[in-house]
C-alpha positions as CSV (number, residue, x, y, z in Angstrom):
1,X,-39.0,-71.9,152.0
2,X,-37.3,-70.4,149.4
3,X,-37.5,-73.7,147.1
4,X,-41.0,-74.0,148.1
5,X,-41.8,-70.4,146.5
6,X,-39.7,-71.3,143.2
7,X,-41.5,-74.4,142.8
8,X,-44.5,-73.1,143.4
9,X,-43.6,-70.3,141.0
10,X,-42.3,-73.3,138.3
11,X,-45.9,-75.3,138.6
12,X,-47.9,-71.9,137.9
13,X,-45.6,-71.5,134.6
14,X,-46.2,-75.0,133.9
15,X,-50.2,-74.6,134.2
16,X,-50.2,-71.5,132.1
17,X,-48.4,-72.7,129.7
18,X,-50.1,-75.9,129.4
19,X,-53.7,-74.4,129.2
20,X,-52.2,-72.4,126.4
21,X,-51.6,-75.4,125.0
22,X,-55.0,-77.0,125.4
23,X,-56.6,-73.3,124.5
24,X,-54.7,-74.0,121.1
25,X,-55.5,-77.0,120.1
26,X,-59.3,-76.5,120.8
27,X,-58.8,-73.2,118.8
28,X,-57.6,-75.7,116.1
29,X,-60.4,-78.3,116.7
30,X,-62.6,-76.0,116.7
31,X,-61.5,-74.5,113.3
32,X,-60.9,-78.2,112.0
33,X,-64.5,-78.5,113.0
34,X,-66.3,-75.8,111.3
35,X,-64.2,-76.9,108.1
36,X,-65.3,-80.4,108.6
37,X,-69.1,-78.9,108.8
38,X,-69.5,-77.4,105.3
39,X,-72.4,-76.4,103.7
40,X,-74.3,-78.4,101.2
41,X,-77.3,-78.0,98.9
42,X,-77.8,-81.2,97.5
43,X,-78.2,-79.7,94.2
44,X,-75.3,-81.9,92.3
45,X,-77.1,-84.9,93.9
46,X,-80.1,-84.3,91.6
47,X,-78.6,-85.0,88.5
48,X,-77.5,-88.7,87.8
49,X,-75.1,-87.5,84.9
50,X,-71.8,-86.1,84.9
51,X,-73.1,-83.9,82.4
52,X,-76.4,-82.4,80.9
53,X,-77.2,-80.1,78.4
54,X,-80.8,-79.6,77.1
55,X,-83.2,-77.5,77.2
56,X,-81.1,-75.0,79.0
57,X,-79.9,-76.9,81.8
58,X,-76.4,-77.3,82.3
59,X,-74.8,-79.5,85.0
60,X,-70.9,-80.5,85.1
61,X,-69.4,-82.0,88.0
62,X,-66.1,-82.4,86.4
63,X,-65.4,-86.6,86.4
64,X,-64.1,-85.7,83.0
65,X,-61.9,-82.6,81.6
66,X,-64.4,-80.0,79.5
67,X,-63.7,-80.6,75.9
68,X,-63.2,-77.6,73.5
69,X,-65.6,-76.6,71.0
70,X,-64.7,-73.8,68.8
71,X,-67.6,-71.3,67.8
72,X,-67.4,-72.9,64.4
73,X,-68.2,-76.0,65.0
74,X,-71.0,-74.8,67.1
75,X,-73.2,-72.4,64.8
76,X,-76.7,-73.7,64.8
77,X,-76.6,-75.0,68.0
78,X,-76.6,-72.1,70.3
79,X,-79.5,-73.4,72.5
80,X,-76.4,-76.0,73.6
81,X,-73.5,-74.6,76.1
82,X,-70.3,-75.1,74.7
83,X,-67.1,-75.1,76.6
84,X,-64.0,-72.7,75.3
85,X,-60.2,-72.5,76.5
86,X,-59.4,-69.3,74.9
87,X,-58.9,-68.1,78.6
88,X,-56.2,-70.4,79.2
89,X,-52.6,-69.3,78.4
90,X,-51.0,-73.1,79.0
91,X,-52.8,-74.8,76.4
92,X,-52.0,-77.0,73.0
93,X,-54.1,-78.7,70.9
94,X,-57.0,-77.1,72.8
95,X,-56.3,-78.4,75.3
96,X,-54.4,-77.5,78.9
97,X,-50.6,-78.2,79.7
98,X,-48.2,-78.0,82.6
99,X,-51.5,-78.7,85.0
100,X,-53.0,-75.3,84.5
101,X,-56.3,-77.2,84.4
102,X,-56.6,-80.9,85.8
103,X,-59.0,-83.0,87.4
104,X,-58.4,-84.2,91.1
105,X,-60.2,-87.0,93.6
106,X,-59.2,-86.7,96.9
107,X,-61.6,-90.0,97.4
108,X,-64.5,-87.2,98.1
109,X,-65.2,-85.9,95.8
110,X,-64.1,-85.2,92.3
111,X,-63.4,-81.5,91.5
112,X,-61.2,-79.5,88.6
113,X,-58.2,-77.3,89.4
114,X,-57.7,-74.2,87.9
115,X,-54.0,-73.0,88.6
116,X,-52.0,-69.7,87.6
117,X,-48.5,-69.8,87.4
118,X,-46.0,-67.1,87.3
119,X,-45.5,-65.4,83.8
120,X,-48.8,-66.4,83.0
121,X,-49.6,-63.3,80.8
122,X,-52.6,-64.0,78.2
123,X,-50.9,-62.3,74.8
124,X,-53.8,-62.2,72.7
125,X,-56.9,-60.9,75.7
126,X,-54.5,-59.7,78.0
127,X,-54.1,-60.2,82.0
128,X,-53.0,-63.1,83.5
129,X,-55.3,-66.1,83.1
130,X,-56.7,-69.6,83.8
131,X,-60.2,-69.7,83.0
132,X,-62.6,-71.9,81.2
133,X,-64.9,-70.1,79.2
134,X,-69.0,-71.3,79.2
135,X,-70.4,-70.2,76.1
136,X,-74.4,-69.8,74.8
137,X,-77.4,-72.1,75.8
138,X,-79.7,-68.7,76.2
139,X,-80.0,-66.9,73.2
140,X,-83.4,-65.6,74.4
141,X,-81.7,-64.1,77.1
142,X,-84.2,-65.6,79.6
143,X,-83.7,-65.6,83.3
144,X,-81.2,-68.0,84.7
145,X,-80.5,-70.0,88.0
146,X,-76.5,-70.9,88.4
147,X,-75.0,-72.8,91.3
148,X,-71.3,-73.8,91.6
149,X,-69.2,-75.1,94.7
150,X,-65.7,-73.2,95.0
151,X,-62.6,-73.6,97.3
152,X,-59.7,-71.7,97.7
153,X,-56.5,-73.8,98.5
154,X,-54.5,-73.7,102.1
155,X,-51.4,-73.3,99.8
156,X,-52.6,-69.9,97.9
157,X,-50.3,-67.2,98.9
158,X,-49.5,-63.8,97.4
159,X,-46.5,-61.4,97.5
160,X,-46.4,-58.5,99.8
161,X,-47.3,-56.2,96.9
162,X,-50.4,-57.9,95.9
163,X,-52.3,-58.0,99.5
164,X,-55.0,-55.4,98.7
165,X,-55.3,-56.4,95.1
166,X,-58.5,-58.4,93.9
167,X,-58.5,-61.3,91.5
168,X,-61.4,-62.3,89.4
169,X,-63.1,-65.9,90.4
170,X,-66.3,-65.8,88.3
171,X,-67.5,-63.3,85.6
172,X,-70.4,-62.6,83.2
173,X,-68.8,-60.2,80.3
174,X,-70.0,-59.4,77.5
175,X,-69.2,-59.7,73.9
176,X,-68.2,-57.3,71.8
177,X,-69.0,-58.2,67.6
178,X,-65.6,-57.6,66.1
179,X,-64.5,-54.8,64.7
180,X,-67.0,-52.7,66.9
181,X,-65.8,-50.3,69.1
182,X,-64.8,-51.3,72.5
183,X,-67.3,-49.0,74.9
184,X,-67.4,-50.7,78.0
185,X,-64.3,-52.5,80.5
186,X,-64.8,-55.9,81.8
187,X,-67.9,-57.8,82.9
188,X,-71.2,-56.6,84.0
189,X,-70.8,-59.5,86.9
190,X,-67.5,-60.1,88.7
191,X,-67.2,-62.5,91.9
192,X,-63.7,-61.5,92.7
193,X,-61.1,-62.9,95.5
194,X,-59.1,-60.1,98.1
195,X,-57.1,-60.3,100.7
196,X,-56.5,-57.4,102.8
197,X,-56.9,-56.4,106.5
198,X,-55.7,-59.8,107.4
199,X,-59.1,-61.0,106.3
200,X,-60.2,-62.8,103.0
201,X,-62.6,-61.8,101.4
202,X,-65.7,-62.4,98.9
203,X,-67.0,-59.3,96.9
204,X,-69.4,-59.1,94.2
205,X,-69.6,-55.8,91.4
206,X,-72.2,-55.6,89.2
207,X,-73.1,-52.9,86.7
208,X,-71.5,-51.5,83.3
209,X,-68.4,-49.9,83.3
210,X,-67.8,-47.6,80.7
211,X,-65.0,-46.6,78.8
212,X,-63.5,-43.2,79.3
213,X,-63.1,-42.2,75.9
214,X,-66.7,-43.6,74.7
215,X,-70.8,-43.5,74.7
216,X,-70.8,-45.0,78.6
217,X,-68.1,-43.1,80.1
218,X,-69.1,-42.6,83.7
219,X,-71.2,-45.4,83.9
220,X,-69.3,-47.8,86.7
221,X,-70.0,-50.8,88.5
222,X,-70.3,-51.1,92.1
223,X,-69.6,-53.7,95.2
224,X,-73.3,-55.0,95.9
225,X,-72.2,-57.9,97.9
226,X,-69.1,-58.6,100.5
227,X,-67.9,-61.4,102.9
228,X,-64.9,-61.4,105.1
229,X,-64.9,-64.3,106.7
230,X,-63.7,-66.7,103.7
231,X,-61.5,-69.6,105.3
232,X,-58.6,-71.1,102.7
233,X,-59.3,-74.9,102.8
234,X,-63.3,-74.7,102.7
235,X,-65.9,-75.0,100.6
236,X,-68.5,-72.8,99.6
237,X,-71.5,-72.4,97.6
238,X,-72.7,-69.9,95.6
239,X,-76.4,-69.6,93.9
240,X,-77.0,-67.1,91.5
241,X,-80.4,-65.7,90.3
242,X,-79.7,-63.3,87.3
243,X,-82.8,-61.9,84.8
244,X,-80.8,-60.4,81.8
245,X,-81.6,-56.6,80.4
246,X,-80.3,-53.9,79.1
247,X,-82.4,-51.4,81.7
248,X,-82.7,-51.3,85.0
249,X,-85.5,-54.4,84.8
250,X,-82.3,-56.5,85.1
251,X,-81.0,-57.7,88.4
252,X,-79.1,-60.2,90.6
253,X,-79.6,-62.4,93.8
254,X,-76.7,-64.2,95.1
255,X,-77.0,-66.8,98.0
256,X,-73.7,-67.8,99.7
257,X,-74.3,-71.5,101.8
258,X,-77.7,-71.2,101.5
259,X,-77.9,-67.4,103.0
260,X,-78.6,-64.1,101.1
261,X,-75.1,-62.9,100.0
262,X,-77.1,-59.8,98.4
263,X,-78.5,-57.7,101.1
264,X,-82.4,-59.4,101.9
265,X,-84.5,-56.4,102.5
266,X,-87.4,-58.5,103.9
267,X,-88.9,-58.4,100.3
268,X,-86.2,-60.4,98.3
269,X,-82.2,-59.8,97.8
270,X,-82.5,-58.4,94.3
271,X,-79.9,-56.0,92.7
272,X,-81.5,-54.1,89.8
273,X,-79.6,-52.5,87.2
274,X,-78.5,-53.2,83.3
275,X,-76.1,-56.6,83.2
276,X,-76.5,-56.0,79.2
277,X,-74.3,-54.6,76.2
278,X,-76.3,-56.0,73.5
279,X,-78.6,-58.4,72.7
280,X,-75.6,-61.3,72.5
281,X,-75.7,-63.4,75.5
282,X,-73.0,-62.5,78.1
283,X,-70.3,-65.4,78.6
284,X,-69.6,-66.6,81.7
285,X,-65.9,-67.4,83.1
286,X,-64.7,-69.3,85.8
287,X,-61.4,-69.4,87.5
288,X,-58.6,-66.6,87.9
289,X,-58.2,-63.8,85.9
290,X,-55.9,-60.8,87.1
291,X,-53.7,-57.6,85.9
292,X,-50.9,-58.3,88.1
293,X,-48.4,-61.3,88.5
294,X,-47.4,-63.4,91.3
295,X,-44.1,-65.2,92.1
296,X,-46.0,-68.3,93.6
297,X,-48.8,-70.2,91.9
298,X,-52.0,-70.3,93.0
299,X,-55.1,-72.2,92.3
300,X,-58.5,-72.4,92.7
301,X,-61.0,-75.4,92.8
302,X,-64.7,-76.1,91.7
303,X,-66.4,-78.9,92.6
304,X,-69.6,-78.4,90.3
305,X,-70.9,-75.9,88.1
306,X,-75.4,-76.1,87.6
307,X,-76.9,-73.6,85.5
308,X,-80.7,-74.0,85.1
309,X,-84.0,-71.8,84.3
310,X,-85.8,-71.8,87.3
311,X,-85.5,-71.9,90.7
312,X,-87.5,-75.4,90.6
313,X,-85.5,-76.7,87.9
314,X,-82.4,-76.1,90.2
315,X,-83.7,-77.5,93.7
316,X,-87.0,-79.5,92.6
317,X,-88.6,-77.5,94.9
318,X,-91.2,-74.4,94.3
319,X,-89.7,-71.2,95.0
320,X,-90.6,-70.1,98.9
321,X,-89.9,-67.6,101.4
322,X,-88.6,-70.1,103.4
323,X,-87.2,-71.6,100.5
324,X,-85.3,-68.7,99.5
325,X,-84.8,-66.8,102.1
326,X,-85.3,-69.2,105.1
327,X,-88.4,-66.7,107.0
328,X,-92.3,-67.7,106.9
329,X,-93.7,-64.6,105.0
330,X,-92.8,-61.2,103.3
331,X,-94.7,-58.1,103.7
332,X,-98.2,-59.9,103.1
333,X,-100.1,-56.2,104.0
334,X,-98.6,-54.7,100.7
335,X,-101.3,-56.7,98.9
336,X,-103.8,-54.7,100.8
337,X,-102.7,-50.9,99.7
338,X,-105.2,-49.9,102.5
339,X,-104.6,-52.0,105.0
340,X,-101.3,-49.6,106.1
341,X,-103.5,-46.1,106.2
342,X,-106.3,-48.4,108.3
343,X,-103.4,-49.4,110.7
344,X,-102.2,-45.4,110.9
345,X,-105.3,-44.6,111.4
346,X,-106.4,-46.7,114.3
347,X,-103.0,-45.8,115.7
348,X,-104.0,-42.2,115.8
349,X,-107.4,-42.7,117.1
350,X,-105.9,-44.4,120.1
């Protein structure tokens, strides 16, 4: 009776534990799953070149490495985007070293690493940095469709004493004419990178932030956008819809695999507010920037990088609710100013 009872005892041990088992690996074909089910837009399938640059459509999917142009070499031709590695520390003879940028095929796709080692202090901007820098291609400052496809690595880990800190991914900053003084701090536009809470997460700060000791002090930024749910080892898309000012007629919309990442308020997902210094085109940055070091290297990759005019010049399709926002209709009625005091109106005489 008694070895009856322990065996008993031993098989019900031996089930637990082996639907534990089965729980985890589901857990992990389940997560293998929704990594294997990423989100594309089809965007980089519309364009049959590696890259393009007229007209003020840029497209760069990175089968080669981005060659640098200096702004001497480029006066007279601002309506062209040019490509600068002043952002990059590891560089010689304008070009990177020690892999801080390289291209990769992982028989895929083809995408470009952007990696930050330790010690990786920028001596002449400051922070630590491995960016490419996109310059010009809108001196009329005209509204501006971007699209890029991002990843962070399995392998990215930070110290203990960096959980909590965020680290620049994508930025619009301005430029300041030298010898000016310096008013404002960073970019008017910052996608940034944080860990914390056990959670990774995407954030989005737009606005001018002023310098304390200058004409904007108290002017700051704020977080407009956030998502916790980033997975390391994935793919994601962002679209960006920006319309440049120096009031508040400026604003931002930001769609994250194809769904509003700025709040939809059943109108649009717009975030108004100046994204403006001056009249000199903001540059835009991609890959890490940060204030802090780490002991491990870390990278991050893109797979594409689109910057267009319009929303049609982007997708080849005419800009929709459905389109954009993936509902049939907005708030049709507020074409009809009356139609609202009608309604209120029945309402009260029933």
């Amino acid at each position: 009776m008694l070895y009856m009872k322990n065996t008993n005892i031993i098989l019900i041990i031996l089930i637990i534990f082996n639907s534990s088992c089965i729980k985890s690996q589901d857990d992990d074909k389940n997560k293998q799953d929704l990594i294997e089910e990423e989100y594309y837009s089809g965007v980089n399938k519309r364009f049959e070149k590696s890259f393009i640059n007229r007209n003020g459509l840029f497209f760069d999917d990175f089968e080669i490495l981005p060659t640098h142009i200096g702004p001497k070499r480029h006066e007279g031709r601002e309506k062209l985007t040019r490509y600068s590695y002043h952002s990059v520390v590891e560089k010689e003879n304008r070009g990177p070293k020690n892999n801080s940028v390289q291209l990769i095929d992982d028989n895929k796709t083809n995408y470009i690493s952007l990696k930050l080692s330790p010690k990786q202090l920028h001596k002449k901007i400051n922070g630590y940095r491995s960016e490419l820098t996109i310059h010009n291609g809108n001196p009329e400052l005209e509204e501006e469709w971007y699209e890029w496809r991002f990843m962070i690595p399995e392998e990215y880990e930070l110290d203990e004493e960096n959980i909590g800190r965020e680290v620049s991914i994508v930025q619009y900053h301005y430029v300041r004419p030298k010898g000016e003084e310096r008013v404002l701090k960073g970019p008017t536009i910052n996608f940034t990178y944080l860990e914390q809470y056990g959670k990774n997460m995407l954030l989005l700060r737009y606005g001018i932030k002023g310098q304390d000791h200058a004409k904007y002090k108290g002017f700051d930024w704020k977080v407009v956008a956030l998502d916790d749910t980033i997975e390391k080892g994935k793919w994601y898309t962002l679209r960006v819809n920006i319309k440049w000012s120096l009031t508040n007629q400026g604003y931002i919309a930001s769609w994250l695999n194809g769904k509003p990442f700025t709040v939809f308020n059943g109108v649009d997902n717009k975030v108004y507010g100046a994204n403006l210094y001056n009249n000199i085109e903001n540059t835009f940055k991609f890959g890490y920037y940060r204030y802090w070091d780490n002991s491990k290297p870390t990278s991050i990759y893109f797979d594409y990088i689109v910057k267009t005019r319009t929303f049609e010049d982007l997708t080849g399709e005419s800009p929709s609710m459905e389109a954009l926002y993936g509902v049939q209709q907005d708030y049709q009625y507020l074409n009809d100013k009356d139609k609202p005091l009608r309604e209120i109106k029945e309402r009260q005489q029933n």
